[in-house]
N, C-alpha and C positions, 0 to 999 in steps of 0.2 A: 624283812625290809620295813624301817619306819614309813610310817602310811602320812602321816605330817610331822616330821622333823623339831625337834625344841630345838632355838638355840643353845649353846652350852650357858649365857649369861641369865637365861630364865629357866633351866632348870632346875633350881632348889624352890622357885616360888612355886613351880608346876607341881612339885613332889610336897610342896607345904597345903597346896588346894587338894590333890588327891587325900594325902593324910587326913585333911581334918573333915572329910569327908564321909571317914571312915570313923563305925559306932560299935561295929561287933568289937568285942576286946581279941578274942583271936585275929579277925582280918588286922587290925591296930600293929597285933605281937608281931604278924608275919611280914607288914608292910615295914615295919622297924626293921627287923632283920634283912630284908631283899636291901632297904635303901643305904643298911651299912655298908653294902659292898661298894664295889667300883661301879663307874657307869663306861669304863672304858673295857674293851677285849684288852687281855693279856698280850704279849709278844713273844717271840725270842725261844727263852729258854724257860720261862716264866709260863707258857701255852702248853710248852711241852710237858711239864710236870703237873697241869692238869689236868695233859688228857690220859696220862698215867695213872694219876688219882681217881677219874672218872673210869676208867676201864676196869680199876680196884675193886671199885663203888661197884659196877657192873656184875662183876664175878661176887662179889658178898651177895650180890640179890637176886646170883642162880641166873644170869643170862649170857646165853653162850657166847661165844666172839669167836668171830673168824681167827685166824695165825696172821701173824703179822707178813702183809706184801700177798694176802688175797685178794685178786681183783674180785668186786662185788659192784653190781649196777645199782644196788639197793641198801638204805643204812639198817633196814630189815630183812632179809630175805625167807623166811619163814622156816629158818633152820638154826641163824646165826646172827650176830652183830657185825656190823663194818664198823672195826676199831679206827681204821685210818681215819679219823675226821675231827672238830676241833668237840672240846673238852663238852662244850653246852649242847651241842649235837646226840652226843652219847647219852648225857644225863636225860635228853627229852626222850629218844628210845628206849632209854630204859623205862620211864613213865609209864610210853606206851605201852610196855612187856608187862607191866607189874597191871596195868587197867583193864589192860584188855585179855575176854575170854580165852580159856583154853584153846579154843578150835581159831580164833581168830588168831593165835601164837603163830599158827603153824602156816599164816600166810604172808604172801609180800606185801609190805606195808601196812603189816596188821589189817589187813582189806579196806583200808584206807582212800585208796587210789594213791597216785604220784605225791610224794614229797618232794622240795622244792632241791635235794640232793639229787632227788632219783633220775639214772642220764637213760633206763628203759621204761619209760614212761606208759608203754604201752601196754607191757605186761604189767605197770602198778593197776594199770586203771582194769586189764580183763580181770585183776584177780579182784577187784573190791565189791563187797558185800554192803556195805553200811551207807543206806541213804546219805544224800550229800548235808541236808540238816543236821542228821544226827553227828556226821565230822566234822563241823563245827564244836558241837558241844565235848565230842572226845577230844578235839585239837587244844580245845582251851586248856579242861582238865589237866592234857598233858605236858602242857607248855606253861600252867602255876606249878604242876608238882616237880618240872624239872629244875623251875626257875629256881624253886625252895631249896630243892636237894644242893642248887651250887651255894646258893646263900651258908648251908650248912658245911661244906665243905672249903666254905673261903674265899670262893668264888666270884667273877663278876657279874653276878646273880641282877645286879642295877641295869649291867649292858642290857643283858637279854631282857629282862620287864620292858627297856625301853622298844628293843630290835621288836619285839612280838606284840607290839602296840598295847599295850595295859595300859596307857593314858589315852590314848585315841577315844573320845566322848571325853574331855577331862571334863567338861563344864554338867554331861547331863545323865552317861550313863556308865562311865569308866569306874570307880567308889563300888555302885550296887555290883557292878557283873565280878568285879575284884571278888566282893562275899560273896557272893552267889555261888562262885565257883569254887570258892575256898569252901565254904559250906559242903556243897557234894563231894569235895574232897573228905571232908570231917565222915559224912555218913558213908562214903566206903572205906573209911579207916585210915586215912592218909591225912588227915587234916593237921593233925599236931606237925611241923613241919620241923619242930624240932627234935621231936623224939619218935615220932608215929613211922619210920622208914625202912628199910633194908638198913643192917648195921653199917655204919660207918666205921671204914678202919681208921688205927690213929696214926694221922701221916704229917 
């Protein structure tokens, strides 16, 4: 959920103040790609062949997924993926699979606590391990690297920067936390957004 709203007639000067805000040539390359996409979700039949795509993306980068018409409370359940859900949902689980530890794999919600999908709420939160600070810092991570992954895929990579607040602070501290996170992205090997990934298939 947008935390303050742009309208849609000052969105390109919002995305001109972020940009030029921006000094690393990486955060520059990556903020150029997100802002090619759309800033609108898909629909129709146009959603559906997303979330096909992203479930593709899934299975190249080795994470499991439930069969199609498995009920799951969780878009993790520390065995498997909930495919049923939309295309940018998938791509952020997968982040989380690809970030987080081995032992962290094998729980709901990557020990998380509740994502804002999960309708067993109760069991996300007995199974989390991870101080609520440091989910913060993993949520971010995983929510540029999913953002990237749609941008590379074609995706409306703009909706979701927007939906997951990356301009919230546009005036003081949205620009630095942009590279910041892009950064740790870079130092555990995922930073190049356009080449650094699980292969992408050609669809």
């Amino acid at each position: 959920m947008i935390l303050t709203p742009i309208p849609h007639n000052r969105l390109a000067g919002a995305l001109d103040r972020f940009g030029a805000q921006l000094a690393d040539p990486d955060a520059v390359a990556a903020f150029a790609r997100i802002r090619a996409t759309s800033p609108e979700r898909a629909g129709g039949d146009a959603a559906e062949r997303h979330r096909r795509h992203a479930l593709d993306f899934a299975r190249r980068a080795g994470v499991p997924i439930h069969p199609e018409g498995t009920t799951c409370p969780f878009n993790w359940d520390g065995v498997a993926l909930n495919g049923a859900t939309e295309a940018y949902v998938i791509l952020h689980e997968v982040a989380h699979f690809m970030l987080a530890p081995p032992e962290r794999r094998r729980l709901v919600d990557f020990g998380l606590g509740a994502g804002p999908d999960t309708t067993d709420r109760a069991a996300a939160e007995a199974a989390a391990i991870v101080p609520i600070a440091e989910r913060e810092c993993d949520e971010a991570e995983a929510s540029l690297l999913g953002i990237l992954w749609e941008a590379a895929l074609g995706q409306p990579a703009l909706a979701s920067f927007l939906d997951q607040n990356w301009l919230e602070g546009l005036e003081r501290t949205a620009a630095a936390n942009f590279t910041a996170v892009l950064a740790r992205l870079r130092q555990r090997g995922f930073g190049d957004a356009a080449a650094a990934r699980p292969d992408i298939p050609d669809l």
